[in-house]
KETIVO-764965 format. One record per atom (N, C-alpha, C): z, x, y; residue number from 1. Coordinates in Angstrom, 1 decimal, decimal comma. Each point is the difference from the previous one (the first is absolute). Layout:
N
up:east:north:bamar
Z:X:Y:NUM
...
//
This chain:
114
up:east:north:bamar
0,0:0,8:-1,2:1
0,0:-0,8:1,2:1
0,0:0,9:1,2:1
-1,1:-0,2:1,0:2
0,0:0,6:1,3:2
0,9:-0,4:0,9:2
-0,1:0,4:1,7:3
1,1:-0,5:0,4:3
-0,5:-0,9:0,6:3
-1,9:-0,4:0,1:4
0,1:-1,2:0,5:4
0,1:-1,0:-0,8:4
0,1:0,4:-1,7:5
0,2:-1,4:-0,4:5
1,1:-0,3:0,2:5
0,8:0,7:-0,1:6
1,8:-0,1:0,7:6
0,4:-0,8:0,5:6
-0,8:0,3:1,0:7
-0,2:-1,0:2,0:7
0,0:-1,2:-1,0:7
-1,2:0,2:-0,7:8
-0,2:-1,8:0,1:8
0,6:-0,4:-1,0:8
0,8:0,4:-0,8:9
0,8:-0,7:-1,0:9
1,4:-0,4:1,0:9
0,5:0,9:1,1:10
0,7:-0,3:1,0:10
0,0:-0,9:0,3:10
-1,0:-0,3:0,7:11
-0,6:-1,5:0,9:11
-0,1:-1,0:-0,8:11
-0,5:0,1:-1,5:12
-0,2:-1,0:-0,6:12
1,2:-0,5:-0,4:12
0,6:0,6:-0,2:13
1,8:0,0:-0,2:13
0,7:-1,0:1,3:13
0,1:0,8:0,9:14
0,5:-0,7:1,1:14
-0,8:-1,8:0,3:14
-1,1:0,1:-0,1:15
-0,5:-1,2:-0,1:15
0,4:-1,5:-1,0:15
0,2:0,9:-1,1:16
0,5:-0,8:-0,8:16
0,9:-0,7:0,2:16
1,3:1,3:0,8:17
0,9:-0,6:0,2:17
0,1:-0,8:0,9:17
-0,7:0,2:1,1:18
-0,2:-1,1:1,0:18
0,0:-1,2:-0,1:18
-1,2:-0,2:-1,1:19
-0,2:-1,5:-1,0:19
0,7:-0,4:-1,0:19
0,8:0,3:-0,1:20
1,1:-0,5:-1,5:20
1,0:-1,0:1,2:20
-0,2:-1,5:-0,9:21
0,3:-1,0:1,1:21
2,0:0,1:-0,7:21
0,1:0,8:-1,4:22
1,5:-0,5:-0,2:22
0,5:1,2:0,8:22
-0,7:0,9:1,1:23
0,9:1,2:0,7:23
0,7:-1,3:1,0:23
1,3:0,5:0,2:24
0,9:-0,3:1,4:24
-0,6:0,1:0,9:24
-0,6:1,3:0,2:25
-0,7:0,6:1,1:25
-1,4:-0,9:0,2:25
-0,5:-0,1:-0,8:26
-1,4:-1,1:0,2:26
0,3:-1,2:0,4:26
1,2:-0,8:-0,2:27
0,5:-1,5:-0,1:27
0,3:0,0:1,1:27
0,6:1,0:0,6:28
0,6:0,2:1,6:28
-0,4:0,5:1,4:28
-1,7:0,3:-0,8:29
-0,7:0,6:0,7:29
0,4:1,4:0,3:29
0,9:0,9:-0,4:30
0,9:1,1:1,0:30
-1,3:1,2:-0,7:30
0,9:1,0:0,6:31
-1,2:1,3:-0,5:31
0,3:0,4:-0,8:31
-0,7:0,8:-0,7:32
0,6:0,4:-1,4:32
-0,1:1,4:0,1:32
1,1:0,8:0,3:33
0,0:1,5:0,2:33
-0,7:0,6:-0,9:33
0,4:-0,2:-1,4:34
-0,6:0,6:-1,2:34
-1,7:0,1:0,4:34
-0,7:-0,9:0,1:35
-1,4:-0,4:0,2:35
-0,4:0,6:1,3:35
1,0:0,4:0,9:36
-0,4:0,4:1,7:36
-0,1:1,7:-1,1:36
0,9:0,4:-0,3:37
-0,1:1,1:-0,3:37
-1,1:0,3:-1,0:37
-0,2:-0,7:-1,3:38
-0,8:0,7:-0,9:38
-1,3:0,1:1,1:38
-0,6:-0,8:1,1:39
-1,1:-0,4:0,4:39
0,2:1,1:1,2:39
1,3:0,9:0,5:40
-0,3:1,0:0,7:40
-0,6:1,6:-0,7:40
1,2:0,1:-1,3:41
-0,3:1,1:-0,9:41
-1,4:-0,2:-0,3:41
-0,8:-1,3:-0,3:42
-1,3:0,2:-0,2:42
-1,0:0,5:1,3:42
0,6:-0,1:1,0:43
-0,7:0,1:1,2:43
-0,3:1,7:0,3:43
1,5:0,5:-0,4:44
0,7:1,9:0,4:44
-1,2:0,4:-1,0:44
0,0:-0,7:-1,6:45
-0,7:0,5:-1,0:45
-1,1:0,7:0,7:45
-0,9:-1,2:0,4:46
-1,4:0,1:-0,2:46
-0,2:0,9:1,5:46
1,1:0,3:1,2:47
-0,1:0,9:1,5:47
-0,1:1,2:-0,7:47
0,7:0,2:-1,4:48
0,7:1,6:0,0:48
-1,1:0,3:-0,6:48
-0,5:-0,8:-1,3:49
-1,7:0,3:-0,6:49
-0,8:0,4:1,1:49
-0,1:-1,3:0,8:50
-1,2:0,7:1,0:50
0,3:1,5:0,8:50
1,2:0,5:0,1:51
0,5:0,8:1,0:51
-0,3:1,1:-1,3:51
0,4:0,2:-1,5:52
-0,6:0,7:-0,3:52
-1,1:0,3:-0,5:52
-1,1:-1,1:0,3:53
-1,4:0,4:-0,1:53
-0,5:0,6:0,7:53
0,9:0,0:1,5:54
-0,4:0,6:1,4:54
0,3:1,6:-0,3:54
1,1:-0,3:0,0:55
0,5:1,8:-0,3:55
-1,0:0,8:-1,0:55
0,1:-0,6:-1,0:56
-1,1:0,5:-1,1:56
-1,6:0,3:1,1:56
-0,1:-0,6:0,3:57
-1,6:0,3:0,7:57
0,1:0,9:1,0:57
1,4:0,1:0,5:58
0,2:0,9:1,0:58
0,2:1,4:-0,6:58
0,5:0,2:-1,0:59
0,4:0,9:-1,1:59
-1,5:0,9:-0,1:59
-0,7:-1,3:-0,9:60
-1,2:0,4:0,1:60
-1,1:0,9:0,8:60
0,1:-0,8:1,1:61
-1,0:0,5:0,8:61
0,2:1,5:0,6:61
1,2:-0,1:0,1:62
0,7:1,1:0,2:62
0,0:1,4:-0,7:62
0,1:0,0:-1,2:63
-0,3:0,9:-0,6:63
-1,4:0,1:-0,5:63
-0,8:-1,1:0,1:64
-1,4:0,5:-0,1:64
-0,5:0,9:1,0:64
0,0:0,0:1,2:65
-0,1:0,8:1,1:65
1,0:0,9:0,6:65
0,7:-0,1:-1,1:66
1,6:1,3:0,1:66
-1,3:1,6:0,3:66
-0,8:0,2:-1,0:67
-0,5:1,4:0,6:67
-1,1:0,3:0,6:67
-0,6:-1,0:0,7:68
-0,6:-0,1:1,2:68
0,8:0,4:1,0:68
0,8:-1,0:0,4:69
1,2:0,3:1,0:69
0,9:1,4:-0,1:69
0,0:-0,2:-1,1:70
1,1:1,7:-0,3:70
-0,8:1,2:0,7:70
-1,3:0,0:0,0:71
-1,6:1,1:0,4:71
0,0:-0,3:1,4:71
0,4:-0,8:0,7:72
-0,3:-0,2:1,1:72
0,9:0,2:0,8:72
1,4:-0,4:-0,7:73
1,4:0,2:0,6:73
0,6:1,3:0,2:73
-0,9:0,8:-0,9:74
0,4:1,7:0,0:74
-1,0:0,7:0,4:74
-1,6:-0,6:0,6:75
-0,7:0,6:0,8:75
0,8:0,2:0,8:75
-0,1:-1,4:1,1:76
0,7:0,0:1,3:76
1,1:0,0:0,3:76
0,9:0,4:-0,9:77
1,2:0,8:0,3:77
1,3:-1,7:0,0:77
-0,5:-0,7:-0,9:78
1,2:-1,5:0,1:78
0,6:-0,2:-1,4:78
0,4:1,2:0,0:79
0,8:0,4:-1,7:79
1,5:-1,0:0,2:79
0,4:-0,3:1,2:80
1,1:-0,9:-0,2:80
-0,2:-1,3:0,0:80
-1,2:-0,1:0,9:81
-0,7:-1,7:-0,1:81
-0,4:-0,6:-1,6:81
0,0:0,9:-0,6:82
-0,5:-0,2:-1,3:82
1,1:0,2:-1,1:82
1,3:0,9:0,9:83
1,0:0,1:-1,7:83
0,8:-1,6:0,6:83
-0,3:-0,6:0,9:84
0,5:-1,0:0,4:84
-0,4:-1,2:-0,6:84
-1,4:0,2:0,1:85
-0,8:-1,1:-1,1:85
0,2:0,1:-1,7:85
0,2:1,2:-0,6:86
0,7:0,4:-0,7:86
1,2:-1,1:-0,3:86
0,6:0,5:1,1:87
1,7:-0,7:-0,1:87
-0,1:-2,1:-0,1:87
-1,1:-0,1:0,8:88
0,1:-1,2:0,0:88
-0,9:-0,4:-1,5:88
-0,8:0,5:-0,5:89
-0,5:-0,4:-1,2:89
1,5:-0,3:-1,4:89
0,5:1,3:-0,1:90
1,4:0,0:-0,2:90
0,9:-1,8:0,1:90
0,0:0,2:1,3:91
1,0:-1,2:0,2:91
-0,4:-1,0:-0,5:91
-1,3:0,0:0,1:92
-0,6:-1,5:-0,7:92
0,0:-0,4:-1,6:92
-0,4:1,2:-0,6:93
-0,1:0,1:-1,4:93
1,7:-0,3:-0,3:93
1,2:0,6:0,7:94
1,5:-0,6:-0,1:94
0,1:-1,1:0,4:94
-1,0:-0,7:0,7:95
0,4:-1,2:0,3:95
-0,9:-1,3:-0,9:95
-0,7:1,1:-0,4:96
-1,0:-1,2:-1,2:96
1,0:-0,1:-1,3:96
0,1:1,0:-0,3:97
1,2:0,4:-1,0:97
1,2:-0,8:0,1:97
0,5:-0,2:1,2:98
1,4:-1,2:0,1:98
-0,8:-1,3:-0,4:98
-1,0:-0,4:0,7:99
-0,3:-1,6:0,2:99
-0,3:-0,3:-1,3:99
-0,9:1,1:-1,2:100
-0,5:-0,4:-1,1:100
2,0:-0,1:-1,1:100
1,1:0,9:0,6:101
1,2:-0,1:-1,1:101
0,2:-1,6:0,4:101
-0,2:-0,5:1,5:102
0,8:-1,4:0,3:102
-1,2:-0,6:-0,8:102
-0,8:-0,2:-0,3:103
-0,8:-1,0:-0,4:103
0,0:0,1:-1,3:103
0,6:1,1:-1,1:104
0,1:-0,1:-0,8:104
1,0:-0,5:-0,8:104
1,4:-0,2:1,1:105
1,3:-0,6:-0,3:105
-0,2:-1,5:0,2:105
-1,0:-0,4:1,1:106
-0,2:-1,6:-0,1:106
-0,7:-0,3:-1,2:106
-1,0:0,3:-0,5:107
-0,5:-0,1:-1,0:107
1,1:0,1:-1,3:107
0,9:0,7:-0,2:108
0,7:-0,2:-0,8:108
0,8:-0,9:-0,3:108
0,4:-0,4:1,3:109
1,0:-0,9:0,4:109
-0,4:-1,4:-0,6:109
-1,2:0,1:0,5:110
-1,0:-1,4:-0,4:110
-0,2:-0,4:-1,3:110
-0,3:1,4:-0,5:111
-0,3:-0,3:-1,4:111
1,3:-0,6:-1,3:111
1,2:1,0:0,9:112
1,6:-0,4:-0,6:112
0,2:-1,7:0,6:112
-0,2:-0,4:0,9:113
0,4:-1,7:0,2:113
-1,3:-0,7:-1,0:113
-0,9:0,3:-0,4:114
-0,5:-1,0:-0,8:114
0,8:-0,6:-1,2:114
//
């Protein structure tokens, strides 16, 4: 299971509960925290996917043209402008690396409440 089927096992979840007419919460019209929430976690799901598809592409592109830039950065003398690019390649790859452990724990999570 991906994490967008996740999402929508989330939503489909929360929806349900929305419509189950023996809920208190349905009879009363009130909100149903449970259902606000599974239908936010599915929301974070599918930001953090896209946020690491972004990273990933940035990752990418980045080291595709890592030795272009490296040749050009040590022509003209911008060996720090580049151990800087360097540095931020780095950060991202740690930060792709966090977003993919949290998405791996929802995913678990999901799979343990079935």
């Amino acid at each position: 299971m991906n994490a967008n089927e996740i999402a929508d096992a989330m939503e489909i979840r929360a929806s349900i509960r929305r419509q189950a007419t023996s809920r208190k919460s349905v009879q009363e019209c009130a909100n149903d925290r449970l259902a606000d929430q599974l239908e936010q976690a599915a929301t974070m799901l599918r930001q953090q996917q896209a946020e690491i598809e972004r990273l990933n592409q940035r990752i990418e592109f980045m080291v595709e043209n890592q030795s272009h830039h490296e040749g050009i950065a040590h022509a003209s003398g911008f060996e720090a402008g580049w151990q800087s690019a360097q540095a931020e390649i780095e950060a991202l790859k740690e930060a792709l690396r966090m977003k993919v452990i949290l998405n791996t724990h929802v995913e678990k999570a999901m799979r343990e409440t079935k």
